[in-house]
N, C-alpha and C positions, 0 to 999 in steps of 0.2 A: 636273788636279791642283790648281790654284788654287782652283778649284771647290770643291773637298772641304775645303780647308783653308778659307775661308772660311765653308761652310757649318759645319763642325763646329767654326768660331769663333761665329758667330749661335749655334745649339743650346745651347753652353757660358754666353754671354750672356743667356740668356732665363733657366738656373738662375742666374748668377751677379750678375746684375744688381740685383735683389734688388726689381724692379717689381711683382711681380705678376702678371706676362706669361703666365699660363697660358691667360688669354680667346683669345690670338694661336692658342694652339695646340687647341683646344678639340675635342672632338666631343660624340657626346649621351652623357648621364650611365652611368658603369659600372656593371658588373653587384656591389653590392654585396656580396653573398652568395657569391661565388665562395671557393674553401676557400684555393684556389692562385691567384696570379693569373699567367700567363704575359704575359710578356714578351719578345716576338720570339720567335725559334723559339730559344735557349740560354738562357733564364732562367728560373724559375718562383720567384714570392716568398709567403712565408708569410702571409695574410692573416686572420689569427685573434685578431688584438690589439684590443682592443674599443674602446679608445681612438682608433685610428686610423679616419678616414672616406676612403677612397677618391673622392678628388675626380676626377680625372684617367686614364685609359690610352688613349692616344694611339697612334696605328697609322697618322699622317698620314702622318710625314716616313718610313716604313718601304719608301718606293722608295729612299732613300738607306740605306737600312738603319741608322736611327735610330727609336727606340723613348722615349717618354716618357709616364710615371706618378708621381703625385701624390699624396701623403697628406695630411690634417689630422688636426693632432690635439689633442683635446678641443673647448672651447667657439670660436666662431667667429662676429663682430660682420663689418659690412656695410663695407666700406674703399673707398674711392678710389681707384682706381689712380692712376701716373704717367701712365696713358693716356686718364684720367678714365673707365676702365671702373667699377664698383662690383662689387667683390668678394666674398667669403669670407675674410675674415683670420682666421686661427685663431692659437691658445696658441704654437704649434708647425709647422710645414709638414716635410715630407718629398718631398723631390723626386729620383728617379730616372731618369736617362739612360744608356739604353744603347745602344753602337755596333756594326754588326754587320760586320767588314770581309772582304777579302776574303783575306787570310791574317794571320799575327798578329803582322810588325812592322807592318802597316797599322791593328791593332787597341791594340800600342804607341804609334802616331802621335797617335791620336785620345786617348789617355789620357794621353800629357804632353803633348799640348793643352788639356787641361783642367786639366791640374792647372798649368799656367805662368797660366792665364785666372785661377784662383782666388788663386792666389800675387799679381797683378796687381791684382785685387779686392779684397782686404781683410787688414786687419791679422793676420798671421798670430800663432798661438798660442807652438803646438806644431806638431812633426812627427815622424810615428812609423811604421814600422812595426808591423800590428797580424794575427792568423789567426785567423778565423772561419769554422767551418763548411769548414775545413778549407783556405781560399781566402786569399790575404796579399791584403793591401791598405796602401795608403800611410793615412794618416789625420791630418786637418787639423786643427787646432781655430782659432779664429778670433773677429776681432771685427769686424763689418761695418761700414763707413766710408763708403756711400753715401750719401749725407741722404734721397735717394728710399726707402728701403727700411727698409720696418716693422718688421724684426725689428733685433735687437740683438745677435746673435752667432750661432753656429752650429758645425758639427764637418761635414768630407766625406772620404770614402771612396772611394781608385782604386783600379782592378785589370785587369785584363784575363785573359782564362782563353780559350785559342787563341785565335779569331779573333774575340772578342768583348771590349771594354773596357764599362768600366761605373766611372761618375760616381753618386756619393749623399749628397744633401745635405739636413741637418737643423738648421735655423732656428728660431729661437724669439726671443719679445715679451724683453722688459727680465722683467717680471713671476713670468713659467717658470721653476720652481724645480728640477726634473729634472736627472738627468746624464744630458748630449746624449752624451756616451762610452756610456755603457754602456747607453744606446736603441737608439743607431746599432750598438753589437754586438749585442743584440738582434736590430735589424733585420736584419744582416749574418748571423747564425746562421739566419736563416730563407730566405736567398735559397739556391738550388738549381741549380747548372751544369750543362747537358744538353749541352754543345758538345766 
């Protein structure tokens, strides 16, 4: 039990940290062309936004039944990490975590675990209630307070839909003129619950 709480503290930390930390989690580059891209066996998300580059789909930590995918979006300069990796920063990043539990207040655990991590994290907005695609979700808005972490604000989205929670977080430069709200619906209109 400890276990899982700590672990699905680390996962929560790698989105919320605001490092860059996606080199930790890495494998070889996605299949960019994919129409749909699944996500553990209860997700499938809409991959058709031309602005978005598919940096990320992760299938490491999915013996714990954690799943993590990665967007950028638009143009993308060569960064530093906090880990002195050199990165990918992009306009914008989109980062997706999803937990696959083994019924679904264990899939509530893991999802105001994240959202207590994010509340802990950074200068909160707003908070709302928002339904996309048919599915509620909590929805954050926020202003990031790391000094490590490149971006400048961001919006994230919980939910959980039976035994699966699901964490989605959209960051963006000072620069980013975009409504992170009405991306992340966007994005939310396009994610597909198979569970």
């Amino acid at each position: 039990m400890k276990y899982n709480i700590l672990f699905c503290t680390l996962c929560a930390s790698i989105l919320l940290a605001g490092c860059s930390s996606a080199s930790l989690i890495q494998e070889e580059a996605p299949d960019q062309t994919l129409e749909k891209v699944p996500v553990g066996n209860s997700l499938q998300v809409d991959n058709a936004n031309d602005r978005f580059t598919l940096v990320d789909n992760n299938g490491t930590l999915a013996a714990d039944g954690l799943y993590y995918v990665s967007w950028g979006i638009d143009a993308s300069i060569p960064y530093e990490n906090c880990d002195g990796d050199t990165v990918d920063l992009y306009d914008a990043s989109l980062y997706l975590l999803l937990g696959e539990a083994k019924n679904p207040e264990k899939a509530q655990e893991h999802m105001d675990n994240w959202i207590t991590a994010a509340r802990s994290n950074y200068e909160i907005l707003t908070e709302e209630e928002i339904t996309c695609g048919g599915q509620s979700y909590t929805l954050i808005t926020y202003n990031c307070t790391n000094e490590e972490n490149p971006y400048d604000r961001g919006v994230s989205a919980f939910c959980t839909n039976g035994r699966s929670a699901v964490c989605a977080e959209l960051t963006c430069q000072e620069q980013f003129t975009d409504d992170l709200k009405h991306m992340m619906a966007d994005f939310l209109n396009g994610c597909t619950y198979t569970d």
